[in-house]
C-alpha positions as CSV (number, residue, x, y, z in Angstrom):
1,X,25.6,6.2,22.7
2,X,27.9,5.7,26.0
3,X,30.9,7.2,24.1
4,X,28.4,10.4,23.8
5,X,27.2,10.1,27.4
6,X,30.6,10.4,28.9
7,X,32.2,13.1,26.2
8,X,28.7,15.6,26.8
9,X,27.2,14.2,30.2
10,X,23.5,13.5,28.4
11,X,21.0,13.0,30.9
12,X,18.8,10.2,30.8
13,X,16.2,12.5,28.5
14,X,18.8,13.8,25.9
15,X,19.9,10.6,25.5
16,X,16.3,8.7,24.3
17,X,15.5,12.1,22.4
18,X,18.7,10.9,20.5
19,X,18.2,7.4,20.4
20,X,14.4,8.3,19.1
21,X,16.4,11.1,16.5
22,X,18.9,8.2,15.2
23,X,15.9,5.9,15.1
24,X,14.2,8.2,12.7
25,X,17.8,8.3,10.3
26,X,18.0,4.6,10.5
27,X,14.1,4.1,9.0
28,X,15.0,6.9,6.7
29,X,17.9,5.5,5.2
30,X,16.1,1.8,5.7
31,X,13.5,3.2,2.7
32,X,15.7,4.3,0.7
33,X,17.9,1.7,0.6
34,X,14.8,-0.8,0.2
35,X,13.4,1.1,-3.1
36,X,16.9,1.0,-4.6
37,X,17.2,-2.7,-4.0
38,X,13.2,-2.8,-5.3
39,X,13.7,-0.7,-8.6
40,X,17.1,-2.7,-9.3
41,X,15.2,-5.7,-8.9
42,X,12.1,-4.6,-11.1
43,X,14.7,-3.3,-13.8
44,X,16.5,-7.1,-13.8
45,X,13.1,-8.9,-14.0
46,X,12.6,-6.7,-17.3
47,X,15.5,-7.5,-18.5
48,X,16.8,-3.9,-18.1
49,X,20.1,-2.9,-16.6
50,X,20.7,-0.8,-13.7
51,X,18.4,1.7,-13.0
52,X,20.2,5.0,-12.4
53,X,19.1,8.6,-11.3
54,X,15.9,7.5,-10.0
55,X,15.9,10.2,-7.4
56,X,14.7,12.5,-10.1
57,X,12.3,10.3,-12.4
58,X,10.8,6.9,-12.4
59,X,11.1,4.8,-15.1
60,X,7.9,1.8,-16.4
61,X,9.2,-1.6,-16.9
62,X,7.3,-4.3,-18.8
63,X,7.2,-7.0,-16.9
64,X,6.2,-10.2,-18.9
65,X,8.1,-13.1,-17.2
66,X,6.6,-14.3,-14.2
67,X,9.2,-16.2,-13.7
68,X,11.9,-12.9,-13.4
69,X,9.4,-11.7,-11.1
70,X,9.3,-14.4,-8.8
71,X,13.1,-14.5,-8.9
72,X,13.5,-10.9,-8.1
73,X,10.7,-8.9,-7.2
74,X,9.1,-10.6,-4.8
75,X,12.4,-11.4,-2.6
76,X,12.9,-8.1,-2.6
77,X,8.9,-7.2,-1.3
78,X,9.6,-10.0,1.3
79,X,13.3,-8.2,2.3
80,X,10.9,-5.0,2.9
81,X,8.2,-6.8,4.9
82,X,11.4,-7.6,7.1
83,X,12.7,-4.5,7.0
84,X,9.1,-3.2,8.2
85,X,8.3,-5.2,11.1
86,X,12.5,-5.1,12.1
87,X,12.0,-0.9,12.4
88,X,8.8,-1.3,13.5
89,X,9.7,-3.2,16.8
90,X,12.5,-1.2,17.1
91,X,10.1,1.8,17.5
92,X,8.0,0.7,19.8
93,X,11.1,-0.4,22.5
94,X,11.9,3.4,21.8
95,X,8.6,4.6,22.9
96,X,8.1,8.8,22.9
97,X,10.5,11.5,23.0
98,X,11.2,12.6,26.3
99,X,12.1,16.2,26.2
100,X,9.4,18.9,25.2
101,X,10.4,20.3,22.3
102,X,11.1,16.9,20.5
103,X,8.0,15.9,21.8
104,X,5.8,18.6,20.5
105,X,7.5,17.8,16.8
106,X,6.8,14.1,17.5
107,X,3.1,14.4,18.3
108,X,2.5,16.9,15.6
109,X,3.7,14.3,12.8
110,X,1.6,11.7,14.6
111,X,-1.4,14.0,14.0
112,X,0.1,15.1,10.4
113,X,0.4,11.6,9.1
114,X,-1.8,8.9,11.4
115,X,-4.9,11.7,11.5
């Protein structure tokens, strides 16, 4: 973020609103990239191979080895539960937006979602 302070001159506001704004990519991409690693490991623990195009669809999986899930499934759940409270402390050192109209969008998804 200093290489954007000294090209643009952000102010101390601008430059949380985009700490806060790369934050929110960050989580984004964090989910994603958790429930790829989580339906690769569901399809391996049913003996299935790489789950593609899951974007569109979701596939079932029998799952009838409790060992294969042991192996794969839950390391992957725990890798999320890390994942989780990783972001999640991250968010709070972020605290609010700073500038208005970031934090007009910010409080409304508060109310959206946590209502």
């Amino acid at each position: 973020m200093k290489l954007l302070d000294k090209l643009f001159g952000l102010s101390t506001e601008k430059q949380k609103d985009l700490d806060l704004i790369f934050h929110f990519q960050r989580m984004l991409a964090m989910q994603q990239l958790f429930m790829e690693r989580y339906n690769d490991a569901h399809a391996t623990a049913a003996g299935l191979p790489e789950v593609k195009g899951e974007a569109f669809s979701r596939q079932a999986f029998l799952l009838d080895d409790p060992d294969s899930v042991a192996e794969h499934i839950i390391p992957a759940l725990e890798e999320k539960v890390t994942s989780l409270e990783s972001m999640d402390s991250e968010h709070r050192e972020l605290g609010e937006p700073e500038s208005g109209v970031l934090k007009s969008v910010y409080t409304t998804i508060l109310q959206t979602y946590y209502a």
